[in-house]
TILUMRO-924081 format. One line per 10 residues: number of its first residue (from 0); their letters; for each residue x, y, z of N, C-alpha, C, CB. Coordinates in pm, whole numbers, plus 50000, padded with zeros to 5 digits. Glycine has a CB too. Example, Ala and Ser with C-alpha at 12.3 -4.5 7.8 and 13.67 -1.06 7.14 Angstrom:
0	AS	51319:49431:50780:51230:49550:50780:51320:49670:50780:51131:49553:50905; 51285:49775:50708:51367:49894:50714:51290:50003:50787:51408:49940:50572
END
This chain:
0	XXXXXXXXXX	73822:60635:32563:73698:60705:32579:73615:60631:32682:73623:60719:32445; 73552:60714:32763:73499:60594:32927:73326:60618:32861:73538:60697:33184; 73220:60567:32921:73142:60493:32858:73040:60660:32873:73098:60316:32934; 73079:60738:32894:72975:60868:32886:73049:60937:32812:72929:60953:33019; 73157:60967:32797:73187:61014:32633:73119:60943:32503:73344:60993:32604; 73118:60849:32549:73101:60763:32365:72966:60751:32391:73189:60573:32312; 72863:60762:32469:72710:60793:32455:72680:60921:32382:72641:60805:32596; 72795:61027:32486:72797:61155:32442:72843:61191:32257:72901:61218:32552; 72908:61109:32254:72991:61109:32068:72872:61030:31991:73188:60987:32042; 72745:60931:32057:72695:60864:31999:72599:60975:31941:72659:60750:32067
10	XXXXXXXXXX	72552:61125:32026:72453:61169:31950:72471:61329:31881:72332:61155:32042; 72610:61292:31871:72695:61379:31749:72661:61389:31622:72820:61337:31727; 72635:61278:31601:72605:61222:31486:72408:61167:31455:72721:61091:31493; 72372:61272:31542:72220:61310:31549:72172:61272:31426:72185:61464:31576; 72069:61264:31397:71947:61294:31295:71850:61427:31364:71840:61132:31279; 71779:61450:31291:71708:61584:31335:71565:61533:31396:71684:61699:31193; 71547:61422:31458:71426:61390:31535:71419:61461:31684:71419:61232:31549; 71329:61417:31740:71296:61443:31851:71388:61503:31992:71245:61337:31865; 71435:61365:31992:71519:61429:32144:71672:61364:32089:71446:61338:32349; 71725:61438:31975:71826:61446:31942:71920:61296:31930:71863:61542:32022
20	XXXXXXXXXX	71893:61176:31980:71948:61063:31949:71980:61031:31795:71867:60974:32004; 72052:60948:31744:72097:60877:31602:71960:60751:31595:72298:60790:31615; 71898:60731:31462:71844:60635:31479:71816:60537:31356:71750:60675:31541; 71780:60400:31366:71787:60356:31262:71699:60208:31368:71955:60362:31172; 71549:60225:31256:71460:60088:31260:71389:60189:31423:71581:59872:31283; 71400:60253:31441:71339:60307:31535:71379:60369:31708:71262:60221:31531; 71503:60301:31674:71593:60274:31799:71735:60320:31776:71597:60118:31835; 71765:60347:31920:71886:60463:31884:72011:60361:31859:71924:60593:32033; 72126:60473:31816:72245:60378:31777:72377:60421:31830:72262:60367:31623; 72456:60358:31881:72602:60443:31956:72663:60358:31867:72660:60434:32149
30	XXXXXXXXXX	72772:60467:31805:72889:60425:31744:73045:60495:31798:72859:60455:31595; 73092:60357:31799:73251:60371:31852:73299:60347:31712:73320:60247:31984; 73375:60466:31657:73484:60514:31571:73610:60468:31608:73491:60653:31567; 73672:60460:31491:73827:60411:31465:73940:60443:31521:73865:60434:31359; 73897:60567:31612:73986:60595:31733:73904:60562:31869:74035:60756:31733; 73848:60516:31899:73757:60526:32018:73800:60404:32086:73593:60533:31987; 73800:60346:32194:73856:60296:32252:73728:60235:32380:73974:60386:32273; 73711:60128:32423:73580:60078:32522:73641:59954:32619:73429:60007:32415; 73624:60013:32732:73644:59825:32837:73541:59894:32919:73843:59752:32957; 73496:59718:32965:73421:59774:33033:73248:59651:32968:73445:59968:32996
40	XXXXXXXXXX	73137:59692:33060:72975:59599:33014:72884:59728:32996:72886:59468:33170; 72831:59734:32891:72761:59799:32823:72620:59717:32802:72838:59834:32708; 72480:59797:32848:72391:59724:32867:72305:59780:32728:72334:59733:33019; 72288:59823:32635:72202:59938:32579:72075:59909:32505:72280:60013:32487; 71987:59972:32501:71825:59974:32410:71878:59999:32285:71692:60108:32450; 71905:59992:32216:71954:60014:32059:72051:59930:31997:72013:60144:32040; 72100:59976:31859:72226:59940:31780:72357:60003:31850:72211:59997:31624; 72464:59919:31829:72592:59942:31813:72702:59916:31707:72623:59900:31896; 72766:60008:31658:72858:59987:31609:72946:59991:31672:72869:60031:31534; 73091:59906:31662:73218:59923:31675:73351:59905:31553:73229:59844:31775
50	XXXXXXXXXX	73391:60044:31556:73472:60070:31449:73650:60051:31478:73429:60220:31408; 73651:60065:31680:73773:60087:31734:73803:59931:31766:73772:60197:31862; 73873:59932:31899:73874:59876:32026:73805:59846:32133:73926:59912:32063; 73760:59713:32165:73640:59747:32260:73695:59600:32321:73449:59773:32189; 73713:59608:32467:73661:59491:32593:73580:59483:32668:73720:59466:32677; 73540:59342:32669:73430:59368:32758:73330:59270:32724:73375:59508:32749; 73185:59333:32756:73103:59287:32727:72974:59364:32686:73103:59217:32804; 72927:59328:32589:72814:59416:32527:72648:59328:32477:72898:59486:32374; 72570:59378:32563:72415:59290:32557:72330:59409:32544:72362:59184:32710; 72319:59409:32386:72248:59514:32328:72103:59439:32237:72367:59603:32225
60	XXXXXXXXXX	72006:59544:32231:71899:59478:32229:71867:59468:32057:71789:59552:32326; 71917:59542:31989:71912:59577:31844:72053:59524:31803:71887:59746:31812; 72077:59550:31704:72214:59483:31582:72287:59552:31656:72232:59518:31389; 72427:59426:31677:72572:59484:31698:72669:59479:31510:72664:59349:31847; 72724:59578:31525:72797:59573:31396:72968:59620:31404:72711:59675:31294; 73015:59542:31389:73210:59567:31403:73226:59543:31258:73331:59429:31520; 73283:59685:31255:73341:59708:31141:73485:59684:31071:73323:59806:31142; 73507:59694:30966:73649:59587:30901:73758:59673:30968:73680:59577:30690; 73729:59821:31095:73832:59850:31151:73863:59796:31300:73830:59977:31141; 73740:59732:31329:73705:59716:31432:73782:59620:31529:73595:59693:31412
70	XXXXXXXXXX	73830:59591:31631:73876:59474:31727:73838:59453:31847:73993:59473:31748; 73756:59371:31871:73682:59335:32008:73707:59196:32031:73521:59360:32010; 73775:59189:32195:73769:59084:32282:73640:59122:32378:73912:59065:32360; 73554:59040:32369:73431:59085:32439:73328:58918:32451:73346:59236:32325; 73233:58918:32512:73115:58897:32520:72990:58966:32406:73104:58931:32650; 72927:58917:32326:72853:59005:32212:72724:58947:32267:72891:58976:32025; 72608:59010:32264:72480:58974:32281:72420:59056:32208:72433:58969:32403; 72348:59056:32089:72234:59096:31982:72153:59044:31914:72261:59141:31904; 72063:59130:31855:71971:59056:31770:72039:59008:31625:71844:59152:31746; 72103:59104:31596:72179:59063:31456:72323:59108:31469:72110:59139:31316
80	XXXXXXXXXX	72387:58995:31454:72565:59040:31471:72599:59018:31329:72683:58927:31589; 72710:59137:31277:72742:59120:31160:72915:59192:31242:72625:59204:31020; 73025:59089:31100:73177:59085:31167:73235:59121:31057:73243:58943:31230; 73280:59212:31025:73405:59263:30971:73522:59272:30977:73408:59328:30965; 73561:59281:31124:73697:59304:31193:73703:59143:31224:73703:59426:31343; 73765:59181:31354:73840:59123:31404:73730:59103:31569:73989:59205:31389; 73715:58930:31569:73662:58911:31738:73688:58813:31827:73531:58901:31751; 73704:58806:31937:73762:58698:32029:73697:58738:32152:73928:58692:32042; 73609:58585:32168:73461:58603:32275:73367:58517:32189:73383:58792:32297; 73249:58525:32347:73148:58435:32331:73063:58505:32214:73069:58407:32470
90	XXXXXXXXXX	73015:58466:32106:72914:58544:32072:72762:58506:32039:72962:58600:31980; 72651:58593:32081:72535:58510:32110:72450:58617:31968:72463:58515:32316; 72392:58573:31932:72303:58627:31824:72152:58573:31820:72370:58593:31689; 72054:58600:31827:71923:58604:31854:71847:58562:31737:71885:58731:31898; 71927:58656:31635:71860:58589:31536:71980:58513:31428:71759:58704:31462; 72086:58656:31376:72146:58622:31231:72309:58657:31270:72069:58737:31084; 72365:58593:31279:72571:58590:31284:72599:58609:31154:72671:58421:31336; 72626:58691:31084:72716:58726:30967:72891:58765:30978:72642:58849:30910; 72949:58659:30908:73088:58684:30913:73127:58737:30792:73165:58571:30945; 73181:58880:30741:73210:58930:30635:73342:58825:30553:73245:59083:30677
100	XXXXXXXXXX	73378:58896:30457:73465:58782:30398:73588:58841:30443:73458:58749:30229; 73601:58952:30487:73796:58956:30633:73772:58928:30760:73893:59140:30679; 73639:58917:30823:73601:58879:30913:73664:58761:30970:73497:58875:30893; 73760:58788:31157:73805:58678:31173:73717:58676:31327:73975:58666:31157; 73679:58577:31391:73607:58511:31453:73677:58401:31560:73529:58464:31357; 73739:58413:31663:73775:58335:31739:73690:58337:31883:73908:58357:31742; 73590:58199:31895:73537:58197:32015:73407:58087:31971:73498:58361:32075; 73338:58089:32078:73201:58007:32066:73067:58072:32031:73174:57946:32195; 72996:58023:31930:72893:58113:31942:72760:58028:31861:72943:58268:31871; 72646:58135:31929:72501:58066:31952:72430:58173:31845:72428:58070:32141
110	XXXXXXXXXX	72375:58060:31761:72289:58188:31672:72207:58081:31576:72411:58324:31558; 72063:58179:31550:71980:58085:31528:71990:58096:31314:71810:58130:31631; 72078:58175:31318:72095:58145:31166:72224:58177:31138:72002:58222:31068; 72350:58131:31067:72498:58183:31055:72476:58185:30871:72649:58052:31139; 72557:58274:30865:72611:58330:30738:72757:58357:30720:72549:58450:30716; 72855:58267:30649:72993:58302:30662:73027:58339:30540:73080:58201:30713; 73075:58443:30508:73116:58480:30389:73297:58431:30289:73096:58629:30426; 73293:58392:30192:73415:58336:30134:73512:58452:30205:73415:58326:29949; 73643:58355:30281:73774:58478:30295:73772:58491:30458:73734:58665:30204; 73621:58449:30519:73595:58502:30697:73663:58375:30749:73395:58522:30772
120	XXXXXXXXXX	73728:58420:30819:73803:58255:30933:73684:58259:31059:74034:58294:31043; 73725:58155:31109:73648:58129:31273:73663:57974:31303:73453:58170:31279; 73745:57987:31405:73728:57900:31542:73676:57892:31629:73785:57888:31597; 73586:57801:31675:73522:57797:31774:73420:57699:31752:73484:57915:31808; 73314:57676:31872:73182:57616:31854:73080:57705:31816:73140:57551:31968; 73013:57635:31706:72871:57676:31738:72770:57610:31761:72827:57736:31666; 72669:57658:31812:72523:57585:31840:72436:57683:31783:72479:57554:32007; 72323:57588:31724:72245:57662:31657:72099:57649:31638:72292:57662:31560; 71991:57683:31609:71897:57667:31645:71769:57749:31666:71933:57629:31710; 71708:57720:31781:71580:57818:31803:71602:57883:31942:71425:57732:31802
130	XXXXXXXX	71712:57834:31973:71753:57866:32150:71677:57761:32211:71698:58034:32229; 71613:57862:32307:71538:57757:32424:71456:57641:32394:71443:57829:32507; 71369:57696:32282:71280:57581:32188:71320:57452:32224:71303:57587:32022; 71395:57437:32180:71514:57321:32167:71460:57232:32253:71675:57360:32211; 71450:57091:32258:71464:56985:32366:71579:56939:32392:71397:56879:32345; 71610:56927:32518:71779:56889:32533:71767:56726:32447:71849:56873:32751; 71901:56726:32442:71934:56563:32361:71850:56543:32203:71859:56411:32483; 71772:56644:32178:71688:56635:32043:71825:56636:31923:71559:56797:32025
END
């Protein structure tokens, strides 16, 4: 699915507001389903789910969420990442990294609060913190 279908599939799944988008916390949401398929950098104002396949890279401004069908080699950038599936990539979280308990996790990642659930694997680094706040060498 190339990246204007799955905008287009994102507002399938409408709510009955305004100008027809999906929404949740105020802000719209694209979801990639268990057949859906993504490569490719995805910049978006909202939530994402990923339920399929996805490469790439994704710097979304609201919660990314991969679901226990989900498999992404990617770049992740959100406010709240939560892992179900399966991921391999940098992943940056703003605020909260949640690793479900099948959740597997291979890569480095930055987040200012982690949550790993009994059963979630992960390799990698993390750093953690306030981000920039930070004084180097502190």
């Amino acid at each position: 699915m190339d990246v204007q279908g799955a905008v287009e599939g994102s507002t399938a799944v409408a709510s009955a507001d305004d100008n027809g988008d999906a929404r949740r916390d105020g802000q719209k949401k694209l979801i990639l389903g268990p057949n859906d398929t993504f490569e490719g950098k995805l910049t978006y104002d909202g939530h994402v789910q990923i339920g399929g396949r996805a490469d790439g890279e994704f710097r979304v401004s609201g919660n990314v969420d991969i679901t226990s069908g989900g498999a992404v080699r990617a770049l992740i950038e959100g406010a709240n990442v939560s892992v179900r599936g399966s991921v391999e990539g940098v992943v940056t979280a703003r605020d909260k990294l949640t690793l479900g308990r099948n959740a597997k996790l291979n890569g480095d990642i930055t987040v200012r609060r982690l949550q790993i659930d009994e059963g979630a694997t992960f390799n990698g680094r993390v750093q953690m913190g306030e981000g920039d706040s930070q004084a180097p060498g502190a």
